[in-house]
GUNU-853089 format. One record per residue (C-alpha): x, y, z. Coordinates in steps of 0.2 Angstrom, whole numbers, padded with zeros to 4 digits, always signed. Each point is the difference from the previous one (the first is absolute). Layout:
XYZ;...
***
This chain:
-0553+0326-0492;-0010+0009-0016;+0013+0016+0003;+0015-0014-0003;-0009-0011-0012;-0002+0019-0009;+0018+0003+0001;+0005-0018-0007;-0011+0006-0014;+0013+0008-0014;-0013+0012-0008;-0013+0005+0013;+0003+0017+0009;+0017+0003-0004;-0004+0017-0006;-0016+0013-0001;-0001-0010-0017;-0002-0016+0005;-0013+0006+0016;-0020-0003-0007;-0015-0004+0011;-0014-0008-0004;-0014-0008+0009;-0017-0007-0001;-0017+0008+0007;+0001-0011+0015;+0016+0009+0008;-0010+0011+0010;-0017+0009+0004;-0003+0019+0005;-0008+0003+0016;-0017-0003-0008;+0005-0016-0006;+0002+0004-0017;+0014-0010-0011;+0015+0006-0007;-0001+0005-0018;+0012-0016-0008;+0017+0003-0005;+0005-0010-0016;+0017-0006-0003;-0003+0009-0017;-0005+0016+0008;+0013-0001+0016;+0006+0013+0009;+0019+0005-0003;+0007+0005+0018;+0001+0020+0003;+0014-0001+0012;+0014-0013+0000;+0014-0002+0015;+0012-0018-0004;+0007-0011+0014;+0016+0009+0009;-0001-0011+0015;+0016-0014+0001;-0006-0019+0002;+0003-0007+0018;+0009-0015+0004;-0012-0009+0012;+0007-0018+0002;+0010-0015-0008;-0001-0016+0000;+0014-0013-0001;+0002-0019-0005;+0019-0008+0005;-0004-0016-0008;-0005+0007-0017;+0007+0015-0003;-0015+0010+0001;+0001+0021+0005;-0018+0008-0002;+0001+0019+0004;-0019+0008+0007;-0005+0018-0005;-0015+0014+0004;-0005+0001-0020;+0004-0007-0015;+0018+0002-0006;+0009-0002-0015;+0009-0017-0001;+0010+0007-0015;+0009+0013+0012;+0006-0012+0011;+0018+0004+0004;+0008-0017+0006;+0016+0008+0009;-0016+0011+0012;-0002-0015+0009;+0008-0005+0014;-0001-0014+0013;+0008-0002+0016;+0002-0007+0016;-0008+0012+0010;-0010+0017+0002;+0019+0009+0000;+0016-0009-0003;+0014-0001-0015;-0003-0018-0005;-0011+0006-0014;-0001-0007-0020;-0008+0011-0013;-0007-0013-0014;+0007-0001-0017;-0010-0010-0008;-0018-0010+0000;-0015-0003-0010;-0017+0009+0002;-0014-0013+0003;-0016+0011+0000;+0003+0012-0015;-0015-0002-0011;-0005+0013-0012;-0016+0010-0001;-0014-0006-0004;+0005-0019+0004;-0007+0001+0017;+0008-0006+0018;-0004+0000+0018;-0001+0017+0008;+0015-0006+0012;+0011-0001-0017;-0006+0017-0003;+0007+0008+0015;+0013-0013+0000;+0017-0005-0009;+0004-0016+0005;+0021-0008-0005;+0008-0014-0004;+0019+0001+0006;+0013-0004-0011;+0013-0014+0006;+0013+0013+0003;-0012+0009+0011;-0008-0013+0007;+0018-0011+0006;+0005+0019+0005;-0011+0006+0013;+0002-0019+0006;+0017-0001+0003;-0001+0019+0007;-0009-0008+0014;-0015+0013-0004;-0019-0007+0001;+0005-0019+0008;-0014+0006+0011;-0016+0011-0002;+0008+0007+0016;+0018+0006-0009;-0011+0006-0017;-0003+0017-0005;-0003+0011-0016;+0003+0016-0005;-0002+0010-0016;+0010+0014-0006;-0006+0016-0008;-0008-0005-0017;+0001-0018+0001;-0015-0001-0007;-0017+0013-0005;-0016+0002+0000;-0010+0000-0019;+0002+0018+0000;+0018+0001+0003;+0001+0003+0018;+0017-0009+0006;-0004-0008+0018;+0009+0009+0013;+0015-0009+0008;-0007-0009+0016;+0006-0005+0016;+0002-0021+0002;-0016-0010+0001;+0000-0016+0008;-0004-0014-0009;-0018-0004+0000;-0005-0017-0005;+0017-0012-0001;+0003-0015-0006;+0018-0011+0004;+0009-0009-0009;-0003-0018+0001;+0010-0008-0015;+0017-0007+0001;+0015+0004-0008;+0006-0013-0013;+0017+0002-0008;-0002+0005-0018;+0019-0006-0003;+0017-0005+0007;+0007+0015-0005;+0022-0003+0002;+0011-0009+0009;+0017+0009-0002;+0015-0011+0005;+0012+0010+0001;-0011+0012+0014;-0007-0015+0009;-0018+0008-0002;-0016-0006-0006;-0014+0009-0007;-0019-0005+0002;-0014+0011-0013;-0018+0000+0010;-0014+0005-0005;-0001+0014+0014;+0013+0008+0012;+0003-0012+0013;+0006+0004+0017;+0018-0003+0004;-0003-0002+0022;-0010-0015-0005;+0013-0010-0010;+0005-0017+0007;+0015-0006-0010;-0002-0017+0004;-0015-0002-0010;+0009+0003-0013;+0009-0013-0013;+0013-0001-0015;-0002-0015-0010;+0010-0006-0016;-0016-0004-0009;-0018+0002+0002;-0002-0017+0006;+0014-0004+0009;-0001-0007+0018;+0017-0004+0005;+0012+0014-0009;-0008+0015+0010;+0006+0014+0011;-0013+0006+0017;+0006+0015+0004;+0006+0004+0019;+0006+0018-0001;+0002+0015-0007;-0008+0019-0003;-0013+0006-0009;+0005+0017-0010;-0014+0005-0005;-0012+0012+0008;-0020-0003-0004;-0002-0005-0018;-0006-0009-0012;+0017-0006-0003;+0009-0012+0015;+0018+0001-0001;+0009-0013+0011;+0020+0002+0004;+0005-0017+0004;+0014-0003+0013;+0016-0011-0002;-0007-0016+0009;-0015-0001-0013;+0008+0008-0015;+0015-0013+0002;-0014-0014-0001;-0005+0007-0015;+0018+0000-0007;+0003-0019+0005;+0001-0012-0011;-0015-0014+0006;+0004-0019+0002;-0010-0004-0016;+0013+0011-0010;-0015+0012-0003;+0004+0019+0002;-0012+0013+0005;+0000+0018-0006;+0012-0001-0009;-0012+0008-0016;-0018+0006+0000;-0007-0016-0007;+0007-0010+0014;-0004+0012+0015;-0019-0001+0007;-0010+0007+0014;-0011-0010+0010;-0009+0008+0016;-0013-0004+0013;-0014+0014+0003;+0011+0005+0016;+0012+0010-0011;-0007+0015+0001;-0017+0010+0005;-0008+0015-0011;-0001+0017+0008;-0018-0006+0006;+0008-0014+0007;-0008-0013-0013;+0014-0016-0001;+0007-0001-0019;-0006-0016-0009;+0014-0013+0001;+0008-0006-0014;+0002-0018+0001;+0013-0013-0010;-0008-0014-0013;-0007+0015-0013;+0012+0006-0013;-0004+0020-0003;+0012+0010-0009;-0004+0014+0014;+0008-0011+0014;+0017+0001-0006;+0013+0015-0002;-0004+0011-0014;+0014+0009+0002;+0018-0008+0004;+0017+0010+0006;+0014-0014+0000;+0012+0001+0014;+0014+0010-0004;+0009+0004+0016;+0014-0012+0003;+0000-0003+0021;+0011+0010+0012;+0011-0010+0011;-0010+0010+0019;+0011-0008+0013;+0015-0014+0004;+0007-0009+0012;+0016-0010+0002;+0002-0014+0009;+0021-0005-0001;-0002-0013+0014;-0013-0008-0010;+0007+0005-0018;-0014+0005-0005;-0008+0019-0005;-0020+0001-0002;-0008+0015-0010;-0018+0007+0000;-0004+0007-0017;-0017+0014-0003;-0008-0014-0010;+0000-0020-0003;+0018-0005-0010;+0004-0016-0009;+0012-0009+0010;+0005-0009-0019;+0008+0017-0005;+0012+0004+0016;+0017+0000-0006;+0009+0007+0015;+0019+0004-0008;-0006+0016-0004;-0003+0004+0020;+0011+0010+0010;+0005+0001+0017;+0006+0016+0006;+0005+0009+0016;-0005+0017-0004;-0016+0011-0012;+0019+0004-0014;+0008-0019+0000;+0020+0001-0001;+0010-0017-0006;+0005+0002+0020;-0018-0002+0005;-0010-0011-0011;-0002-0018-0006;-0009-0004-0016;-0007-0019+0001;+0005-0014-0010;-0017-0009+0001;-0013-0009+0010;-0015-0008+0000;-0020+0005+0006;-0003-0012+0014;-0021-0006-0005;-0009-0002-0014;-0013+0012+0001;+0000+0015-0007;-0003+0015+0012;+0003+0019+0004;+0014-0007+0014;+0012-0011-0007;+0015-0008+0011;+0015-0002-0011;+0014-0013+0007;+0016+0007-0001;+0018-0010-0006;+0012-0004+0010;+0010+0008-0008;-0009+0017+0001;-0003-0001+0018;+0019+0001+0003;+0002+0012-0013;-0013+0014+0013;+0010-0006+0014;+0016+0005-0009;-0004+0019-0002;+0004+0008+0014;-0012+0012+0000;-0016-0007-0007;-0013-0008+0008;+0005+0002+0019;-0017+0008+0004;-0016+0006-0010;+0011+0019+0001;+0012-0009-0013;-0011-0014-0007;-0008+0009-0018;-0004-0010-0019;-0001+0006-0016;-0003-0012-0016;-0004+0002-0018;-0017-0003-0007;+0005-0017-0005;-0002-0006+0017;-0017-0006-0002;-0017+0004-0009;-0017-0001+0005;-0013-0011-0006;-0003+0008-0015;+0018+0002-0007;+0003+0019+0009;+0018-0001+0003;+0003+0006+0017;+0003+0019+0003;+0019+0002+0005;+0008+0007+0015;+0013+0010-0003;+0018+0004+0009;+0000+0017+0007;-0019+0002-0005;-0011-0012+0005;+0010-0012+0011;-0012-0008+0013;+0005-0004+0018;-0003-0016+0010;-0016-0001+0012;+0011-0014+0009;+0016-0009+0000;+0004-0015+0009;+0018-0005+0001;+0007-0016+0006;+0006+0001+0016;+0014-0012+0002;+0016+0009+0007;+0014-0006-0015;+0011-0014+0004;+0017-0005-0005;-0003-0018-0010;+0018-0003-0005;+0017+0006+0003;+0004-0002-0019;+0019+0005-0002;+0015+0005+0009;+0012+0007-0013;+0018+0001+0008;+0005+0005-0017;-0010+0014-0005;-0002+0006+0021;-0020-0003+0000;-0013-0012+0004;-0019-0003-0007;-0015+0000+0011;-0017-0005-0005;-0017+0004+0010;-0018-0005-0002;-0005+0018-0005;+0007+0016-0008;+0011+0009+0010;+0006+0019-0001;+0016-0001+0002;+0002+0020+0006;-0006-0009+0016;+0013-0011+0003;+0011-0001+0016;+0018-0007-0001;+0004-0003+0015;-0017-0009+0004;+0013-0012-0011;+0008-0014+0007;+0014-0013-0008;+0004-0016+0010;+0013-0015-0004;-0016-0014+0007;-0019+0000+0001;+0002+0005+0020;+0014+0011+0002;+0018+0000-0001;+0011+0014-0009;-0014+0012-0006;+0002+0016-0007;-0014+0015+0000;+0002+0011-0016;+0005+0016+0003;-0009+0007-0015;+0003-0002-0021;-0011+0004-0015;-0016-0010-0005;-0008-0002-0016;-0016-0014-0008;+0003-0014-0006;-0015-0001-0009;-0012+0008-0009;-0013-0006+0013;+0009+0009+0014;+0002-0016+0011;+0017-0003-0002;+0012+0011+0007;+0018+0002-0003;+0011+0006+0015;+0018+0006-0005;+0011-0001+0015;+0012+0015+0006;+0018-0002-0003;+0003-0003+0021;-0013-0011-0002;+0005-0009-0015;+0018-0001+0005;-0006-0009+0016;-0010-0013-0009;+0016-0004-0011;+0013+0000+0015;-0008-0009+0014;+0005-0019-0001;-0015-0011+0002;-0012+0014-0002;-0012+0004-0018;+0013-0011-0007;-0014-0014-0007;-0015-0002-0001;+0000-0011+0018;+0008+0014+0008;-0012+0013-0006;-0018+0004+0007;-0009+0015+0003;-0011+0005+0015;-0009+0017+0001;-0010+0011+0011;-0019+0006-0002;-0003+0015-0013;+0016-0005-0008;-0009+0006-0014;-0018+0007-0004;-0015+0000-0015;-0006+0013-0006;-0013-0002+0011;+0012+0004+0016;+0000-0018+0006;+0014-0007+0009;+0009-0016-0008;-0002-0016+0010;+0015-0003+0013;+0015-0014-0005;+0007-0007+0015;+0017+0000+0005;-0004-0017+0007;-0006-0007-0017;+0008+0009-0014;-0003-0001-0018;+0017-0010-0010;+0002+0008-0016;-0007-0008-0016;+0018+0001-0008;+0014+0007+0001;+0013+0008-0009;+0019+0000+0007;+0010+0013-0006;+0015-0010-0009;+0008+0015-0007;+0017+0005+0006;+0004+0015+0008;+0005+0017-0007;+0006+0014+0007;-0013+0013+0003;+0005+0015+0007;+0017+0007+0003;+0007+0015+0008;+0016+0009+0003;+0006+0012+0017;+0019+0007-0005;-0001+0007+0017;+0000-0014+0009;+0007-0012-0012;-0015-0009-0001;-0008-0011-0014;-0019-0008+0003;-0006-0013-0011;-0018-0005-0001;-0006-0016-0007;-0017-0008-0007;+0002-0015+0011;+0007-0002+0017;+0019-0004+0000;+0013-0012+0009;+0011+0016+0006;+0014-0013+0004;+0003-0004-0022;+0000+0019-0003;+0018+0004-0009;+0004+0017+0001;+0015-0003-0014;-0015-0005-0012;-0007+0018-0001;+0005+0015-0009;-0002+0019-0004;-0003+0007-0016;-0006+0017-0008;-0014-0007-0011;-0009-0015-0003;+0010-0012-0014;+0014+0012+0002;+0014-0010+0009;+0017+0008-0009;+0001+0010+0015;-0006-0011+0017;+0006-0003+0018;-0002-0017+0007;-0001-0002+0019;+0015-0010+0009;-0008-0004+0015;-0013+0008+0011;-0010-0006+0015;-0016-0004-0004;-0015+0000+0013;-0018-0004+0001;-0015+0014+0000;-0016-0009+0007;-0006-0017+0003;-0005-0008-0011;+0016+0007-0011;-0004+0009-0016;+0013+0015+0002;+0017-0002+0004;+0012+0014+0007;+0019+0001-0007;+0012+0010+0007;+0015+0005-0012;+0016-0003+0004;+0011+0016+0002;+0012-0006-0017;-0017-0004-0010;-0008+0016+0007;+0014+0010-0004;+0004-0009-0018;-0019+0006-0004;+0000+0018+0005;+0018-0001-0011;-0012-0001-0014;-0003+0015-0006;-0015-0005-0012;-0009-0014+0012;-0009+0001+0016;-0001+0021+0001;-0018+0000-0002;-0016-0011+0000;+0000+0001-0021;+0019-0009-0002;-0002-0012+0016;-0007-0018-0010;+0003-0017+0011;+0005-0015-0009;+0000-0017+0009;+0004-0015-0008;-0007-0021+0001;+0004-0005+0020;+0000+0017+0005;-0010-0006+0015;-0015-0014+0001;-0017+0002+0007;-0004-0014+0013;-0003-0012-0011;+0014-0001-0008;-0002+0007-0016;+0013+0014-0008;-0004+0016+0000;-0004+0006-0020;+0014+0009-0007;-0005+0020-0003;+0004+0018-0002;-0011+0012+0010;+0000+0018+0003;+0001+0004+0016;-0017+0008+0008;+0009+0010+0013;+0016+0010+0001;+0008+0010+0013;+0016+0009-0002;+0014+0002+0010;+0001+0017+0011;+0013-0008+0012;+0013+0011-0002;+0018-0009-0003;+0014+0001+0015;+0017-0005+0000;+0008-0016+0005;+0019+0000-0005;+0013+0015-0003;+0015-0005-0007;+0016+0012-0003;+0016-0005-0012;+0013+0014+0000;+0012-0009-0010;-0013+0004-0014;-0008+0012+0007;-0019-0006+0002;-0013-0002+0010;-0013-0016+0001;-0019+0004+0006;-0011-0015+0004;-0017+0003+0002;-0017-0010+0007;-0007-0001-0017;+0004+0000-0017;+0002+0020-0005;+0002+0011-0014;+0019+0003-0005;-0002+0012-0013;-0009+0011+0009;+0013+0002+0015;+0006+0017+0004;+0015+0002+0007;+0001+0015+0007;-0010-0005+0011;+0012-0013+0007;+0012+0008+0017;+0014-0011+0006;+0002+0007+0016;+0012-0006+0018;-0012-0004+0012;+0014+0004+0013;+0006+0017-0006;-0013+0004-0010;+0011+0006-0015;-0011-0005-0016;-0001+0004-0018;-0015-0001-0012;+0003-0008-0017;+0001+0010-0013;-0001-0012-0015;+0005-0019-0004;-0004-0014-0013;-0012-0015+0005;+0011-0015-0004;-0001-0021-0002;-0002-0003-0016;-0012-0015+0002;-0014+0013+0005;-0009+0007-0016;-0008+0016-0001;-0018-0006-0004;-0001-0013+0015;-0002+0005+0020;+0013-0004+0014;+0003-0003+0017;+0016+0007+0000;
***
C-alpha cells in the first residue's frame, strides 16, 4: 500500500533527487540497545543509489454494473488514470470468441489529483462510466447480459503505471463482481412512420430485442386520445436487428386499415400530427429481457406522434384479376387499399395476348364497382354491352392462356390521390388467375329474314358465334313447321349481321338459290318458309355446339322478301359445232313461251347494223327447276350466221340480244329485254361435205352444194376432177370463174 501510495505521489522518488531519508532516534537500537543517532528532515540523507519502476501494472480483476453503466478495471499498483487508452479495452462474451466491442468512449469516475486523498482501492483502480453509444453497443451485441457471457481484456498500452510502464496486453478475465440490468426500456420517441414503405419506427432508450416483439401490442391511433379511430396491429416483420431503434414493416392487411377512411370521416396517418403510437409493455423486451414501459392513450406528448413523415407516393399496382363473363363481372386485387370513388373502368382493356392486336382485344365502354367500401379487391360489374363485346373477339378470353389486361393510370387511385401504375401492351400486360365463362351452348332465338331477292336469310342466336364454324349442310329449309318440301343447303358464303356477332347472314349458292325461286309452294312466303337444323350447326368461340332446331318444329321466318324482279338473261354460250345456242336466265323459265325468232347475233354490244335473227329453233329445257334453256339452230339460220363473215367467229364478236316475250319465267313475267356477251364459244371444226352436184353443159358449169355454208372465194379449182365413174376417163380443171351474181365477195356460201 505505502509503495503505491509513494507512486501516486508526483514528486517523491522519481529520481536519486527526489530520494531523502530521514528518521527519528527511535528507528532502531544496536545490539547494545543504544538508539539511533536522529535523522532530521533538514539534515536528510539523499539516496546513493537509485533504480526506477520497470515493471508493467497487472490487470487483476473488473467489475461490472449492467444497470448503471459502471466498468471498474482492478490493478497490482497504482496506475496513471491519465494514460488510459479507451479503444485498450475490450469486452466480450467469453474467455475466446469474435463477438468482442472495444469502448469508444466513457467517463473516469475515480480520477482525483494528488494530494486530494482517495481510497487505496481508487489507487490501484480506474473505475468508468460508459457512454450511451458504448453502453446500448455491448447490449445489443449480446455481450455481458450475464456475468456468465462477460469478459475483459486490455490491449498493449491501454493504460500505465505512474512511471510509464504500459500494462501488457492480457488474456480475457471473467467478470468479477456483476450487476444486471434491471431497468426497462422506455421509448424516448416515435421516431417515423413512412407511408409510402408501410414501416414504422419506435426510438428506445436502449436496444431492444427484435425475437420478443409482439405486434399485437402494438397500436396506431389518429390522435393521442382517440378510442375509436385506431388501428391494433395483427401482422407484419420487424426489420430491425437489436437496437435502440424498432423498425416495424407493416403488411397489407394492417397498413390498408391505416389507409381507410374511418366511419367518423376521420383519417389516420395521413401527416405526422395525426399519426400516434400507443403500446402495451408487451411490445417488446430489452436484451435483459426487462418489458418496455407502455405508452398509454389520454396524455398528449409530442414524443408519441411521428416526428418524422414520408407521404405515400407510390400509386398501387393492379397484383391479380379475374374474369367472370357468366356473371359479367371482373374482380382485381391491388398491393394496397384503392378508392372504389376513383375507378373509371373505360380506360381498361381486355386482351388475348402479352402485344394486344385490334383482332384480339376489347377496350371497355364502362362499368360500375359493385360495394361501397373501399378495398384492395374491388368487383367491377361489367355492361351489357361490354360482355358481348369479349364474346365477340375470337380470340380473347377463351382461357386464362388468352385472357391478359392492360389499362392507363386513370383507372383508379389509391386513398391518397396516387393514380394507379399502368399496365402496358406488349410490356406489362397481366394475365387472368381465372376465367369463368358462361356455359350455355348458343341458340337460335329467331329466324329473322328469308330474302328471295337478294338469295340469303338472317339468323339470330343467344350468343356470338364464329362463323368459320359453321356447317351448311347442318342447314335445312322446309315449306311447314313439320316437314313438307325441304331443302338442305349445299353450301354459300356467310357474313355478320352485326357488330355483336349474333346475327349471321347466310347467302345461298346459285343451285341453291335457283331452287328456292323455282319450286312452286316452297320458300315462296313467309308460311311456306321455316328452318330446321342439326346440333353444332354452328359453334362459339368457345367450341360449343349450337342448340338443335327440329324438323318437326321449325322456325317461320320473321319476314320475307319475294324476289318481284323480272328475269334477265344470265349467261349465254355458243357451240358452232353442234349448232348449238344455251341460254342462262336469273329466274327459272316456262321453256314452253321461249321464241326463238325473238333472239339475235350481233358482233358487239349496241352494235346491231350488222345482226342475224334466228327463224326458228327448237328449244329444250336444261334441269328442273328450268334456269337454262338449250336451242338448237336450224340449218338455214345456222348456215345464214357462219355466212357472216364478221359475227359469230369467235367468243369476242358473238353478243345475244333477246327482246320483251322472248320467254317468261313461271310466273309469267317477260323476260327483260338485253344484250350479253356470250361467256363461252366453241368453234366449228366440222369439216364441210357435199350435198348436191349439179352440171349445165349448155353453159358450161358446174353447181356444188355443200353441208354448211363455205367459203367461195377461197375455192381452188384445180383441185376439182370430173371424172366417168364407168370408164374412168376424167379430166382435172384447169381454171374457171365462180358465178351467180347474187353471191358477194365479202359474205360466205353454201354453194
Amino acid at each position: 500500500a505505502d509503495a503505491n501510495l509513494i507512486k501516486r505521489n508526483p514528486y517523491l522518488l522519481k529520481s536519486i533527487n527526489t530520494s531523502a531519508l530521514s528518521f527519528t532516534a527511535n528507528v532502531l537500537t544496536d545490539v547494545y540497545g543504544n538508539q539511533a543517532a536522529a535523522l532530521a528532515a533538514a539534515q536528510a540523507r539523499g539516496a546513493d543509489a537509485y533504480a526506477a519502476d520497470v515493471l508493467a501494472p497487472a490487470f487483476l480483476s473488473f467489475a461490472l454494473d449492467m444497470d448503471q453503466g459502471n466498468l471498474t478495471l482492478g490493478f497490482d499498483e497504482t496506475i496513471s488514470k491519465a494514460s488510459l487508452n479507451l479503444t485498450g479495452i475490450i469486452l466480450q462474451d467469453g474467455s475466446s470468441t469474435s463477438n468482442q466491442y472495444a469502448l469508444t468512449s466513457a467517463t473516469i469516475l475515480n480520477a482525483v489529483a494528488y494530494p486530494v486523498s482517495q481510497p487505496y482501492s481508487d489507487v490501484i483502480s480506474v473505475a468508468l462510466r460508459l457512454s450511451t453509444v458504448d453502453f446500448n453497443a455491448i447490449k445489443a451485441m449480446s455481450i455481458c447480459l450475464t456475468a456468465s457471457q462477460c469478459y475483459a481484456r486490455l490491449a498493449d498500452n491501454a493504460i500505465a503505471d505512474t512511471a510509464g510502464n504500459g500494462v501488457a496486453a492480457t488474456a480475457a478475465l471473467q467478470v468479477a463482481q456483476y450487476a444486471a440490468d434491471i431497468t426497462s426500456p422506455q421509448m424516448v420517441n416515435f421516431a417515423e412512420f413512412d407511408a409510402n414503405l408501410g414501416q414504422v419506427s419506435i426510438f428506445f432508450t436502449e436496444p431492444v430485442d427484435p425475437a420478443t416483439v409482439i405486434l399485437t401490442a402494438l397500436v396506431l391511433r389518429n390522435s393521442f386520445d382517440s378510442a375509436s379511430d385506431l388501428v391494433t396491429l395483427t401482422t407484419g416483420q420487424v426489420l430491425s436487428g437489436p437496437n435502440t431503434t424498432l423498425v416495424i414493416q407493416l403488411f397489407e392487411t394492417d397498413l390498408d386499415k391505416v389507409k381507410s377512411v374511418f366511419a367518423s370521416s376521420n383519417v389516420m396517418c395521413r401527416t405526422n400530427t395525426n399519426c400516434f403510437v400507443r403500446f402495451t409493455s408487451s411490445l417488446v423486451r430489452d436484451m435483459s429481457g426487462n418489458p418496455v414501459v407502455a405508452v398509454a392513450p389520454g396524455t398528449f406528448r409530442t414524443q408519441d406522434y411521428a416526428q418524422q413523415f414520408v407521404a405515400d407516393a407510390t400509386g398501387p399496382t393492379m397484383s391479380a384479376f379475374s374474369l367472370d363473363l357468366a356473371a359479367g363481372t371482373i374482380t382485381m386485387t391491388f398491393d394496397e387499399i384503392v378508392l372504389r370513388n376513383s375507378v373509371g373502368m373505360a380506360v381498361l382493356t381486355l386482351q388475348g395476348a402479352l402485344n394486344a392486336t385490334a383482332a384480339n382485344s376489347y377496350t371497355l365502354t364502362g362499368g360500375s364497382v359493385v360495394g361501397a367500401a373501399n378495398s384492395n379487391v374491388l368487383t367491377a360489374s361489367l355492361l351489357a354491352a361490354d360482355v358481348l363485346g369479349v364474346y365477340d373477339v375470337t380470340y380473347l378470353a377463351t382461357s386464362v392462356a388468352n385472357t391478359y389486361t392492360t389499362f392507363t393510370s386513370a383507372l383508379l387511385t389509391d386513398m391518397v390521390g396516387n393514380a394507379i401504375q399502368p399496365r402496358v401492351n406488349n410490356v406489362s400486360a397481366l394475365r387472368a388467375t381465372t376465367l369463368t365463362t358462361d356455359s350455355n351452348a348458343p341458340t337460335i332465338v329467331s329466324f329473322d329474314q328469308f330474302n328471295e331477292r337478294d338469295g340469303y336469310m338472317a339468323i339470330s342466336f343467344s350468343h356470338p358465334v364464329e362463323i368459320s364454324t359453321l356447317q351448311y349442310t347442318n342447314i335445312r329449309i322446309q315449306s311447314t313447321t313439320t316437314g313438307g318440301t325441304s331443302l338442305q343447303l349445299t353450301g354459300g358464303t356467310v357474313s355478320y349481321g352485326t357488330s355483336d356477332k349474333k346475327q349471321i347472314l347466310i347467302y345461298f349458292t346459285l343451285s341453291d338459290s335457283r331452287i328456292f325461286l323455282g319450286t312452286a309452294g316452297f320458300a315462296v312466303s313467309q308460311n311456306t318458309t321455316f328452318l330446321s337444323c342439326a346440333q353444332g350447326m354452328i359453334q362459339d368461340k368457345y367450341g360449343r355446339a349450337s342448340v338443335e332446331v327440329s324438323a318437326f318444329g321449325a322456325m317461320r321466318t320473321n319476314l320475307f322478301v319475294a324476289d318481284t324482279s323480272p328475269s334477265v338473261l344470265y349467261r349465254a354460250a355458243v357451240d358452232m359445232a353442234t349448232g348449238t345456242l344455251t341460254l342462262e336466265f336469273t329466274h327459272a323459265i316456262n321453256i314452253s313461251t321461249l321464241v326463238p325468232s325473238k333472239i339475235s347475233f350481233q358482233a358487239a354490244l349496241g352494235d346491231a347494223t350488222e345482226s342475224v335473227t334466228l327463224t326458228q329453233g327448237n328449244a329444250t329445257a336444261v334441269g328442273s327447276p328450268v334456269y337454262t334453256a338449250s336451242i338448237q339452230l336450224a340449218a338455214a339460220d345456222l348456215n345464214e350466221l357462219k355466212r357472216h363473215k364478221n359475227i359469230a367467229t369467235n367468243i369476242n364478236n358473238t353478243v345475244i340480244s333477246v327482246v320483251f316475250n322472248v320467254v317468261q319465267d313461271i310466273k309469267g313475267t317477260s323476260v327483260v329485254a338485253t344484250q350479253l356477251a356470250v361467256s363461252a364459244f366453241t368453234a366449228d371444226t366440222v369439216r364441210p361435205a357435199i350435198s348436191a352436184f349439179r352440171v349445165d353443159m349448155s353453159n358450161g358449169s358446174i353447181s356444188i352444194t355443200f353441208s354448211e355454208t363455205v367459203n367461195a372465194s377461197a375455192l381452188d379449182v384445180t383441185q376439182i376432177q370430173l371424172l366417168d365413174p364407168v370408164s374412168g376417163h376424167n379430166l382435172t380443171l384447169t381454171g374457171g370463174v365462180v358465178c351467180c351474181g347474187d353471191l358477194r365477195t365479202d359474205y360466205y356460201s353454201s354453194t
